[in-house]
DSSP file (Angstrom, degrees, kcal/mol; ACC not computed):
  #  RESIDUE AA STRUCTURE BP1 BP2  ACC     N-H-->O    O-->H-N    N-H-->O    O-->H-N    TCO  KAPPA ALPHA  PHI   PSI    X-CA   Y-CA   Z-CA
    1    1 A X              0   0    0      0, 0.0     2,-0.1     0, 0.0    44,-0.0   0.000 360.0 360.0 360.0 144.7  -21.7    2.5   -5.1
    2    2 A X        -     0   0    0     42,-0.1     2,-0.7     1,-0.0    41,-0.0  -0.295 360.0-112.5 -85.8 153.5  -21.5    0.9   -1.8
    3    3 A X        -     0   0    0     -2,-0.1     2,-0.3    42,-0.1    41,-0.2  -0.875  29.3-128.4 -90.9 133.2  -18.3    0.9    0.2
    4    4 A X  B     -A   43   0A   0     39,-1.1    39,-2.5    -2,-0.7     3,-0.0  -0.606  12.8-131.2 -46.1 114.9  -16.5   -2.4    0.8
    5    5 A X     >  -     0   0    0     37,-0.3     4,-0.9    -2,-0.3    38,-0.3   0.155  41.1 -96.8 -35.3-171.3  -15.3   -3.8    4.3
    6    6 A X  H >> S+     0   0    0      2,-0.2     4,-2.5    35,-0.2     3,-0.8   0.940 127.9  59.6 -90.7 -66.5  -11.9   -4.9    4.4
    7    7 A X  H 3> S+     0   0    0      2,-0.2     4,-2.1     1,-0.2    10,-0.1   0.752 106.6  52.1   5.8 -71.7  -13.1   -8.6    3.9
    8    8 A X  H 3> S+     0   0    0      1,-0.2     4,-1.0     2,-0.2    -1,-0.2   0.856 110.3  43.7 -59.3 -41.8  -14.6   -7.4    0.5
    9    9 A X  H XX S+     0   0    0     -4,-0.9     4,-2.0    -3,-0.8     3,-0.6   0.855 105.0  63.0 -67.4 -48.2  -12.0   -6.0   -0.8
   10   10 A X  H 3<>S+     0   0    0     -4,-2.5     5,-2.1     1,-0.3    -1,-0.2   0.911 105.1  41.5  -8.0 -84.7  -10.1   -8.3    0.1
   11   11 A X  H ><5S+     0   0    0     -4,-2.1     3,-0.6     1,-0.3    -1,-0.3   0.739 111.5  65.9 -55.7 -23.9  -11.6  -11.0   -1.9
   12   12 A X  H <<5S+     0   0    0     -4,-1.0    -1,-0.3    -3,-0.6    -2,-0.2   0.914 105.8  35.8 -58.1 -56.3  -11.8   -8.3   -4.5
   13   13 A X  T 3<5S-     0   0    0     -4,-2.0    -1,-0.2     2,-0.2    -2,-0.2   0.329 107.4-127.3 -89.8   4.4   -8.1   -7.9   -5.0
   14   14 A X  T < 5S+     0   0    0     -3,-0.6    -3,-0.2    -5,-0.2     2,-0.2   0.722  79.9  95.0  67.3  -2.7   -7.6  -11.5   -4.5
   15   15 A X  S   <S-     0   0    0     -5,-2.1     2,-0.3    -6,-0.2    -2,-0.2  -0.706  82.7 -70.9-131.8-162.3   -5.1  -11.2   -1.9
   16   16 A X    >>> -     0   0    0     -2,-0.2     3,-9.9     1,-0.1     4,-0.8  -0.550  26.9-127.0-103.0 126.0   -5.7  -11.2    2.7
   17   17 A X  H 3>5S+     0   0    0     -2,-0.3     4,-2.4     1,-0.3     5,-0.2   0.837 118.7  65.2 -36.2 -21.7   -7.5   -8.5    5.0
   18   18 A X  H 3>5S+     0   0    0      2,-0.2     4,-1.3     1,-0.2    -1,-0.3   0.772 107.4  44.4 -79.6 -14.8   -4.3   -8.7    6.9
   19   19 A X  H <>5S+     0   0    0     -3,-9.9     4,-1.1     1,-0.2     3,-0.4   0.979 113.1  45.0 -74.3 -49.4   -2.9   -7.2    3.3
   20   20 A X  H  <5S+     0   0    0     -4,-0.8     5,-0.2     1,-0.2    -2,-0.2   0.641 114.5  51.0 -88.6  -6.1   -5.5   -4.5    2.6
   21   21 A X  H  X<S+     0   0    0     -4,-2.4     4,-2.4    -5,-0.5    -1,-0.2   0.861 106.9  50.0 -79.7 -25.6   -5.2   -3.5    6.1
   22   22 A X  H  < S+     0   0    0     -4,-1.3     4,-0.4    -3,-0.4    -2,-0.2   0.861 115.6  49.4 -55.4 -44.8   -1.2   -3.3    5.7
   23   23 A X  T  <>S+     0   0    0     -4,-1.1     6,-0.7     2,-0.2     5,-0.6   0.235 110.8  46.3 -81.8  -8.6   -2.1   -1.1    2.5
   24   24 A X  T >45S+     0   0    0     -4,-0.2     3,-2.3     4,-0.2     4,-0.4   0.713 110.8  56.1 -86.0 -66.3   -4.6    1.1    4.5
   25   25 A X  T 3<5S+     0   0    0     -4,-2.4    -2,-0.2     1,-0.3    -3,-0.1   0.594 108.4  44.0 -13.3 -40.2   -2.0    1.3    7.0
   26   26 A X  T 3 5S-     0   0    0     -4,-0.4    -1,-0.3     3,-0.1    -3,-0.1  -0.082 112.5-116.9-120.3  19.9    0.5    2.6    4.5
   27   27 A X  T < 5S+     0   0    0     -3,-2.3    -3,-0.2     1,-0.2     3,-0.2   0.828  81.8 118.1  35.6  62.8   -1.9    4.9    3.1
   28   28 A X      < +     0   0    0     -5,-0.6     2,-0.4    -4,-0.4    -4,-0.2   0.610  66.0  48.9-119.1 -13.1   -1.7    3.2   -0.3
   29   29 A X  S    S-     0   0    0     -6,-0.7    -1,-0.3    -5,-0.2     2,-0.2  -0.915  96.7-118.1-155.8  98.6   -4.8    2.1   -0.8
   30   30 A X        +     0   0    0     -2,-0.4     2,-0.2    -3,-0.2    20,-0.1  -0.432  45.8 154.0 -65.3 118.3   -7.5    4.8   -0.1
   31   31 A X        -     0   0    0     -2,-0.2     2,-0.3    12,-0.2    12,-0.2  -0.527  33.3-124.6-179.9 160.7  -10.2    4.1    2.9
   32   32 A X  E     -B   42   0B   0     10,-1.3    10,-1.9    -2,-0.2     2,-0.4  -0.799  15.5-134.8-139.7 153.4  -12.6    5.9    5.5
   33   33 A X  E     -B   41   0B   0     -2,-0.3     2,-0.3     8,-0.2     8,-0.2  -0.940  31.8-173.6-108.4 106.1  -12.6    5.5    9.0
   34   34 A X  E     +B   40   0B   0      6,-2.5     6,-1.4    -2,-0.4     2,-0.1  -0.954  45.1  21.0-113.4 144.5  -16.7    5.0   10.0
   35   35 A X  S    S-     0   0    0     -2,-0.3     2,-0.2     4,-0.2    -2,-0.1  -0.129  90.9 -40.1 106.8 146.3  -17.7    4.9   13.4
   36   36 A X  S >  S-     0   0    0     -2,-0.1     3,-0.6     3,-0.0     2,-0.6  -0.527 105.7  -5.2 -54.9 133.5  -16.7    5.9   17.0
   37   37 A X  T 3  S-     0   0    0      1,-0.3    -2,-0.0    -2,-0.2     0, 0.0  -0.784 146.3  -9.3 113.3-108.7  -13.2    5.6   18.6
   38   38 A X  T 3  S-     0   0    0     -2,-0.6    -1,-0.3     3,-0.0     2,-0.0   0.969  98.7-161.2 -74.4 -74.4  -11.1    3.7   15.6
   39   39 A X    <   -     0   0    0     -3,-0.6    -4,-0.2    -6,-0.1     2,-0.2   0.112  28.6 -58.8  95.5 149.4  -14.3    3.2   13.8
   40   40 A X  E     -B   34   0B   0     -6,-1.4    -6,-2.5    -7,-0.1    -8,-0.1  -0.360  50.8-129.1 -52.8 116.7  -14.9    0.2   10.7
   41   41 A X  E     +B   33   0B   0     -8,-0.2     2,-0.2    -2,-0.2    -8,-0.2  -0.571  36.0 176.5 -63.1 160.4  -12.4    0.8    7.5
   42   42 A X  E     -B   32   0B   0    -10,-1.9   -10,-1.3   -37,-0.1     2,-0.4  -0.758  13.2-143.9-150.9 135.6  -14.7    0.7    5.1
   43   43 A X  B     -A    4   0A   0    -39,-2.5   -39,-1.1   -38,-0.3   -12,-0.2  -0.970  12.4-117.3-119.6 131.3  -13.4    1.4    1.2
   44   44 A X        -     0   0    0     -2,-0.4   -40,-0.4   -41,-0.2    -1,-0.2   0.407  22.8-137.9 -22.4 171.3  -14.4    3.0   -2.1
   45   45 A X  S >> S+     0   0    0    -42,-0.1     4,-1.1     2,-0.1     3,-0.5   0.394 106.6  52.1-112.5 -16.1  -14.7    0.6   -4.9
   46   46 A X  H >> S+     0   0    0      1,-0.2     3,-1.8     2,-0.2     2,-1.3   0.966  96.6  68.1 -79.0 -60.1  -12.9    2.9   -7.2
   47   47 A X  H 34 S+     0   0    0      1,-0.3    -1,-0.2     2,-0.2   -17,-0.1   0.386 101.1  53.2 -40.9   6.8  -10.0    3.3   -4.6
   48   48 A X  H <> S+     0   0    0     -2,-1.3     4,-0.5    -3,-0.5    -1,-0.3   0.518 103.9  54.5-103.6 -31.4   -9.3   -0.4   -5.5
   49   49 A X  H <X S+     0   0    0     -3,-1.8     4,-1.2    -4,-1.1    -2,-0.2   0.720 110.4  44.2 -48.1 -39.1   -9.2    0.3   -8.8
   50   50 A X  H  X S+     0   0    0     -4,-1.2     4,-1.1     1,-0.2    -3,-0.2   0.676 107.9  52.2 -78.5 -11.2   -6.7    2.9   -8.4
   51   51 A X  H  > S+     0   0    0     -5,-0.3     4,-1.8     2,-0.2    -1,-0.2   0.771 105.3  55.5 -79.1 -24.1   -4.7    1.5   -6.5
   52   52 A X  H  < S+     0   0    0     -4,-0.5    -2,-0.2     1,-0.2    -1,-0.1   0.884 112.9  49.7 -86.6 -33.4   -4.5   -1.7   -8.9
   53   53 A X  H >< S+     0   0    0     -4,-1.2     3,-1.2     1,-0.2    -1,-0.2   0.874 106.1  50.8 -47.5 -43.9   -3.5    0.8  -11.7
   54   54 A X  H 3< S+     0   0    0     -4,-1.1    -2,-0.2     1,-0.2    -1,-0.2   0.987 115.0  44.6 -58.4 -54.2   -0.8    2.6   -9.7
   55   55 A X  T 3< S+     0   0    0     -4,-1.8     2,-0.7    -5,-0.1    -1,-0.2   0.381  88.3 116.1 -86.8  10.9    0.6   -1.0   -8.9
   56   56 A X    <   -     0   0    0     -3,-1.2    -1,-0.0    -4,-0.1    -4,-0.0  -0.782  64.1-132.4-100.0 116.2    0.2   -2.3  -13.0
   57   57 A X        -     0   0    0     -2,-0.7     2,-0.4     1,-0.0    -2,-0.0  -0.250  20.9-141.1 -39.5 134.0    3.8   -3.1  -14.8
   58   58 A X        -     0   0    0      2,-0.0     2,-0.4     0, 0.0    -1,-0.0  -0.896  18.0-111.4 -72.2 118.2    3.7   -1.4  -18.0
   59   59 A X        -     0   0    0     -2,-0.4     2,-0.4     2,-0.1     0, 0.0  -0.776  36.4-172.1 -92.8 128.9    5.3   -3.4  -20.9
   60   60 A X        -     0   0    0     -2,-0.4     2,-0.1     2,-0.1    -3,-0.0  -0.923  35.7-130.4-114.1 110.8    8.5   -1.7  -22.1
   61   61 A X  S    S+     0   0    0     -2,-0.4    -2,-0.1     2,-0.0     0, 0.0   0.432  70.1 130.0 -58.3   5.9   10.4   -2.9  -25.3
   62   62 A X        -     0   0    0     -2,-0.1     2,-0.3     1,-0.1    -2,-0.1  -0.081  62.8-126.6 -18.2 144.7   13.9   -2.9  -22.6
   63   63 A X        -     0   0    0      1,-0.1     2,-0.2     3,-0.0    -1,-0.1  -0.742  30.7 -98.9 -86.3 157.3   15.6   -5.8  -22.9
   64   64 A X     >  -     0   0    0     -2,-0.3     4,-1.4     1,-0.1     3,-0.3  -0.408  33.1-120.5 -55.1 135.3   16.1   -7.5  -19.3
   65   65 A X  T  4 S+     0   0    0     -2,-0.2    -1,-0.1     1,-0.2     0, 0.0   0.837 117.7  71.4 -46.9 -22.5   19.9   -6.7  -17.8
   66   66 A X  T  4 S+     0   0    0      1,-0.2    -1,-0.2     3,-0.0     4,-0.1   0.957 104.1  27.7 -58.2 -50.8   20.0  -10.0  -17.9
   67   67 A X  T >4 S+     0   0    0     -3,-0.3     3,-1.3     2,-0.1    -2,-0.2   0.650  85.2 110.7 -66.0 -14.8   20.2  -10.1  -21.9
   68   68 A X  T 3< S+     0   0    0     -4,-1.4     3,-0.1     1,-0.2    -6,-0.0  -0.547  84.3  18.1 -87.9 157.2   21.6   -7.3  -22.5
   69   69 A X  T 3  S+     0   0    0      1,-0.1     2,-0.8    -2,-0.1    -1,-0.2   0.071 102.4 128.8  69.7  -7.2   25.8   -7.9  -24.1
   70   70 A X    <   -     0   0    0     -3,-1.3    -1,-0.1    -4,-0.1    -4,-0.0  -0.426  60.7-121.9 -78.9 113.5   24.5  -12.0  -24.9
   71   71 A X        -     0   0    0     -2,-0.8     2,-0.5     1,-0.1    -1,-0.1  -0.052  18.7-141.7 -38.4 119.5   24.9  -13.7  -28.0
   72   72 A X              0   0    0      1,-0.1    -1,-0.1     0, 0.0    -2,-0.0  -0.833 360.0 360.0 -81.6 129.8   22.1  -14.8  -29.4
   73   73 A X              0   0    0     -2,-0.5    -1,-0.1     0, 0.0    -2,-0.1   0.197 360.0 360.0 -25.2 360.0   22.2  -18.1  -31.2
């Protein structure tokens, strides 16, 4: 599998390079450095996949705190 720019990924996750670079940045979202000096992020395409895992709500039978002690009708 080919690595994604920031760009790709981007569009990948739906959301703005300025994000997945905030999220490289914050070592949350797993990336390589290619190149001299700073060098191109470049990132897995499975490392966007975990990361989307890490960050997926679970559904919990909990009621909200909101509901909880309210009558229901």
């Amino acid at each position: 599998m080919k690595p994604l720019t920031v760009k790709e990924a981007a569009e990948s996750m739906r959301v703005s390079p300025a994000t997945v670079y905030a999220l490289c940045a914050a070592r949350k979202l797993r990336h390589q450095r290619v190149g001299v000096g700073r060098g191109k992020i470049v990132i897995p395409p499975d490392a966007i996949a975990e990361y989307l895992a890490v960050g997926t709500v679970k559904n919990t039978d909990v009621q909200p705190a909101a509901l909880v002690g309210r009558r229901m009708p």
